[in-house]
Backbone as CSV, one residue per row, in Angstrom:
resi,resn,N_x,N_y,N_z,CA_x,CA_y,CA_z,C_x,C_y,C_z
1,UNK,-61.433,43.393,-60.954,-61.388,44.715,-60.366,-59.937,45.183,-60.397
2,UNK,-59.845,46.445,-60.654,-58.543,46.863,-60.871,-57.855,47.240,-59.622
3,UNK,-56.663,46.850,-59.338,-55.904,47.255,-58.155,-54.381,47.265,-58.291
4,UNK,-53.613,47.757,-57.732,-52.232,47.706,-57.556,-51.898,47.776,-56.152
5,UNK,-50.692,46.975,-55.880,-49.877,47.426,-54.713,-48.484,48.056,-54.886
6,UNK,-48.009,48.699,-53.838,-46.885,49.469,-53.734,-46.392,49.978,-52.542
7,UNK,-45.302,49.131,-51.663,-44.745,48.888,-50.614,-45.837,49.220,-49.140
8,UNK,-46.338,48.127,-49.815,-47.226,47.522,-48.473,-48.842,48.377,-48.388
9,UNK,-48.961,48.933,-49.766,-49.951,49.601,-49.775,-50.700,48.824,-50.753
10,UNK,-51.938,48.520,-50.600,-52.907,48.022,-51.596,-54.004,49.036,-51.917
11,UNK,-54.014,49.416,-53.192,-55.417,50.262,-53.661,-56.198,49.334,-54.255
12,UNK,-57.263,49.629,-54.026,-58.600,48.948,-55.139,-59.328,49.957,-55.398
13,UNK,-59.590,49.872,-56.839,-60.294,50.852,-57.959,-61.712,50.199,-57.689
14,UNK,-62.445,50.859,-57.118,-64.122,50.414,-56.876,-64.410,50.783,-57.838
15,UNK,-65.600,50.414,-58.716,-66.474,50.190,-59.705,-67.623,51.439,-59.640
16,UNK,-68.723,51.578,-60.668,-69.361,52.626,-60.472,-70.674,52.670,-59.013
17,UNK,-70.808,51.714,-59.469,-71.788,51.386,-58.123,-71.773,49.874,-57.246
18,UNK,-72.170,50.389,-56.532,-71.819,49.036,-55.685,-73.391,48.619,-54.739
19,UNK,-74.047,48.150,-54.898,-75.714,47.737,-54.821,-75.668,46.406,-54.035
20,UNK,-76.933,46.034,-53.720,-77.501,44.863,-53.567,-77.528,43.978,-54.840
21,UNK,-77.347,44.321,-56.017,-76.994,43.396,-57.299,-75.587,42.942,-57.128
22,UNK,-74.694,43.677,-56.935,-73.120,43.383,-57.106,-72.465,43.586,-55.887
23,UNK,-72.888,43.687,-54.824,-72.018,43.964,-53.652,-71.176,42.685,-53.587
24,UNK,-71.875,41.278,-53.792,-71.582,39.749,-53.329,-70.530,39.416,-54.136
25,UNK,-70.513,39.491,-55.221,-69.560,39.481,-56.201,-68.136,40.754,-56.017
26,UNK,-68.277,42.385,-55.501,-67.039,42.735,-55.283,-67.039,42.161,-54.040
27,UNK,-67.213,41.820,-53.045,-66.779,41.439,-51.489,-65.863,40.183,-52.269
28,UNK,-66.439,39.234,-53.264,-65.394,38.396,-53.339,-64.532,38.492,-54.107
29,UNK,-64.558,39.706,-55.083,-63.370,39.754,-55.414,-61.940,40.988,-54.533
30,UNK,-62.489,41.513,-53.433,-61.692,42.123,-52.916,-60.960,41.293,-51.924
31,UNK,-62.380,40.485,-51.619,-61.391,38.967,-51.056,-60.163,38.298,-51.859
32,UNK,-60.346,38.242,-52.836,-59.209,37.121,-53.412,-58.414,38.306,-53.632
33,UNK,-58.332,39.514,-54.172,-57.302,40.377,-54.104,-56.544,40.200,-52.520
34,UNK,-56.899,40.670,-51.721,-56.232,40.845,-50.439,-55.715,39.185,-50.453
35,UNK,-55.932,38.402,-50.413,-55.725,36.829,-50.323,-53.915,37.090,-50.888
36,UNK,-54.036,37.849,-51.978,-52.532,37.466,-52.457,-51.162,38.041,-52.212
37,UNK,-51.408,39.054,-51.031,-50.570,39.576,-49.982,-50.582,40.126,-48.843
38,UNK,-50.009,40.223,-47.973,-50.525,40.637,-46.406,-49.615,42.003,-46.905
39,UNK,-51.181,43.449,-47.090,-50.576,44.503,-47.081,-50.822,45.102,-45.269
40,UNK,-50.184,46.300,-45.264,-50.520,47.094,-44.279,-51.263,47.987,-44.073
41,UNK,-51.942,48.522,-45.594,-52.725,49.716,-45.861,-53.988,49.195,-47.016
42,UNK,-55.281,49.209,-47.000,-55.935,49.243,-47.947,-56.433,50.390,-48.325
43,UNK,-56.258,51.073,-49.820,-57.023,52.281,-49.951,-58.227,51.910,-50.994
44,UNK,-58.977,52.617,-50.616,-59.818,51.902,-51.789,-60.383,53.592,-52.663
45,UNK,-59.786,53.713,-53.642,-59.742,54.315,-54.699,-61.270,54.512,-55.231
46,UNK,-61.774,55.827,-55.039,-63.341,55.923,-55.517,-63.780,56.849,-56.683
47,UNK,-62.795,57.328,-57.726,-63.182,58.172,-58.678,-64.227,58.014,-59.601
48,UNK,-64.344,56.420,-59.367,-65.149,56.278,-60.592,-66.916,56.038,-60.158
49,UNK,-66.644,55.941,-58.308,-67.404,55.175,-57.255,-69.016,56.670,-57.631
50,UNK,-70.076,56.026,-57.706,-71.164,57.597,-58.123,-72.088,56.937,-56.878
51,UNK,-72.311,55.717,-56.681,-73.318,55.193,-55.867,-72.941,54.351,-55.174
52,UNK,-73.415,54.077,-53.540,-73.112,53.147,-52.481,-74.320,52.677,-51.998
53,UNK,-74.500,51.456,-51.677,-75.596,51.196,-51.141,-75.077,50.780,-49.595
54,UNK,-76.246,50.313,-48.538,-75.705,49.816,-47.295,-75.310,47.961,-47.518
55,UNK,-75.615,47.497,-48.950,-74.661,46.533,-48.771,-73.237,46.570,-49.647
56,UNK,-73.314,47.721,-49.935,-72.018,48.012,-50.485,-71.049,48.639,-49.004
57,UNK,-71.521,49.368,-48.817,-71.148,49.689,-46.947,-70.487,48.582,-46.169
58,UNK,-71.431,47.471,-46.252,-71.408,46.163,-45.191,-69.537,45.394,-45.337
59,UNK,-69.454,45.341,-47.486,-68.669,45.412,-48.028,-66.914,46.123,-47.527
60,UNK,-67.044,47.618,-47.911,-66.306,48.232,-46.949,-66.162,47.794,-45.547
61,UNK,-67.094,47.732,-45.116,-66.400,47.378,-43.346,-66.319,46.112,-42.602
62,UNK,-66.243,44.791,-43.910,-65.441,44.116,-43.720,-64.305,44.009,-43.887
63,UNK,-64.028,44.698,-44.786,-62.446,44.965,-44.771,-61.729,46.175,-43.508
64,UNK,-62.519,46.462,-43.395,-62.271,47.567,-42.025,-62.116,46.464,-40.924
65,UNK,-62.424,45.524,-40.521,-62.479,44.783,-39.506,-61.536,43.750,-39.571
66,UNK,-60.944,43.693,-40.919,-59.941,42.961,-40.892,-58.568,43.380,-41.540
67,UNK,-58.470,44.507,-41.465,-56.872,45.538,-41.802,-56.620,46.495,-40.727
68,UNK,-55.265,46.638,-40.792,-55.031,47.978,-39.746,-55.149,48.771,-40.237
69,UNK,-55.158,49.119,-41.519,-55.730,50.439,-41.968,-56.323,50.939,-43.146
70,UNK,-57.491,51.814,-43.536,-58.340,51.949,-44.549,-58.418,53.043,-44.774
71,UNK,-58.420,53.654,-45.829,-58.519,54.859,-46.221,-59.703,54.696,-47.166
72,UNK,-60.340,55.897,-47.427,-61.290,55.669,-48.791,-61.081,57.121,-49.260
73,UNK,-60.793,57.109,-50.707,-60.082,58.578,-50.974,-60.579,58.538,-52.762
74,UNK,-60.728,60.019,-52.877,-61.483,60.455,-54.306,-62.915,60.043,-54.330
75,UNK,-63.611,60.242,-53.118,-65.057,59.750,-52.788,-65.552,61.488,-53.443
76,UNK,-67.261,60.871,-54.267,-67.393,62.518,-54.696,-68.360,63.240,-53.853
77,UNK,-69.024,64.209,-53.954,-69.785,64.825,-52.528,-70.772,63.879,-52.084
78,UNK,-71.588,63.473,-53.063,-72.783,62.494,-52.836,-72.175,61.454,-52.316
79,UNK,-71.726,60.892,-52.617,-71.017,59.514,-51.616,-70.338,59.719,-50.747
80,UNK,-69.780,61.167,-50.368,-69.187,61.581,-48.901,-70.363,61.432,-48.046
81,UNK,-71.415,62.454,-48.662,-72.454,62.076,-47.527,-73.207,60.496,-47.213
82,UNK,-72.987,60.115,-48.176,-73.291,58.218,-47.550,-72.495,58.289,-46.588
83,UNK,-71.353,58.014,-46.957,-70.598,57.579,-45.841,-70.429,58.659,-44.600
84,UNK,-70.499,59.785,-44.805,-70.728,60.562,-43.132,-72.075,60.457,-42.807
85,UNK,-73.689,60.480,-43.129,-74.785,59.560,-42.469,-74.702,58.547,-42.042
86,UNK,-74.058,57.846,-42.640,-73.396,56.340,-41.781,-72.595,55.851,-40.750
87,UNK,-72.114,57.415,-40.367,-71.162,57.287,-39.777,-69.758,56.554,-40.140
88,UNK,-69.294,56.424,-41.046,-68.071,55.554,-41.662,-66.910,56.897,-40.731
89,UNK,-66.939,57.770,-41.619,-66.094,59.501,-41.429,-66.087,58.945,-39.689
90,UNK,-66.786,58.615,-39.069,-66.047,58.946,-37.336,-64.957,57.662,-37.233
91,UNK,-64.829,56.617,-38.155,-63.769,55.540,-37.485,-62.903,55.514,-38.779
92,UNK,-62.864,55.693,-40.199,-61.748,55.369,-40.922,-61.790,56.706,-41.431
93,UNK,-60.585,56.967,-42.546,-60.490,57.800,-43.006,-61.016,57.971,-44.650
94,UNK,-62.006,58.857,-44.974,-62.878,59.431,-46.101,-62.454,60.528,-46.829
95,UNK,-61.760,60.329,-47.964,-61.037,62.121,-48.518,-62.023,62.502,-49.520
96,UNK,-62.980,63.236,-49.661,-63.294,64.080,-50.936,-62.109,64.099,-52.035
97,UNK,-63.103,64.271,-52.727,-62.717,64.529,-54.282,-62.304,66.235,-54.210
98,UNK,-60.974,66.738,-54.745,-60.630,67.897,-54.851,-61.499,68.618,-55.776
């Protein structure tokens, strides 16, 4: 999975969909990403993101439970509304796609 850091910021480039097929497999690889530095910020980068499932969700908010801070940004309308039915939008921060 593609990611970069840059002074204490970690992005991860999420994939096109994230399902009950592949959720198990990114949870562990966002695990071993984070494993290889204590950032302060995770953003997780969604341009390419078209579909979420609720164990792709589960995904996200383990990492919510274990960072001080999460952003999820370039989410497109359809996956804004996942995540505001879910309520995600009332505790981290969710940016639309311009």
């Amino acid at each position: 999975m593609e990611n970069k850091r840059e002074d204490g910021v970690l992005t991860i480039f999420l994939p096109e969909r994230i399902d009950a097929g592949n959720a198990s497999d990114i949870e562990g690889e966002i695990e071993a990403i984070r494993k290889e530095a204590d950032d302060e910020q995770v953003i997780f980068e969604c341009t390419n993101l078209q579909y979420i499932s609720s164990a792709g969700l589960r995904v996200i908010m383990k990492v919510v439970k274990q960072e001080k801070s999460v952003t999820v940004k370039e989410v497109s309308p359809d996956v804004y509304e996942i995540f505001d039915v879910s309520g995600f939008t009332n505790f981290i921060t969710v940016e639309k796609r311009a």
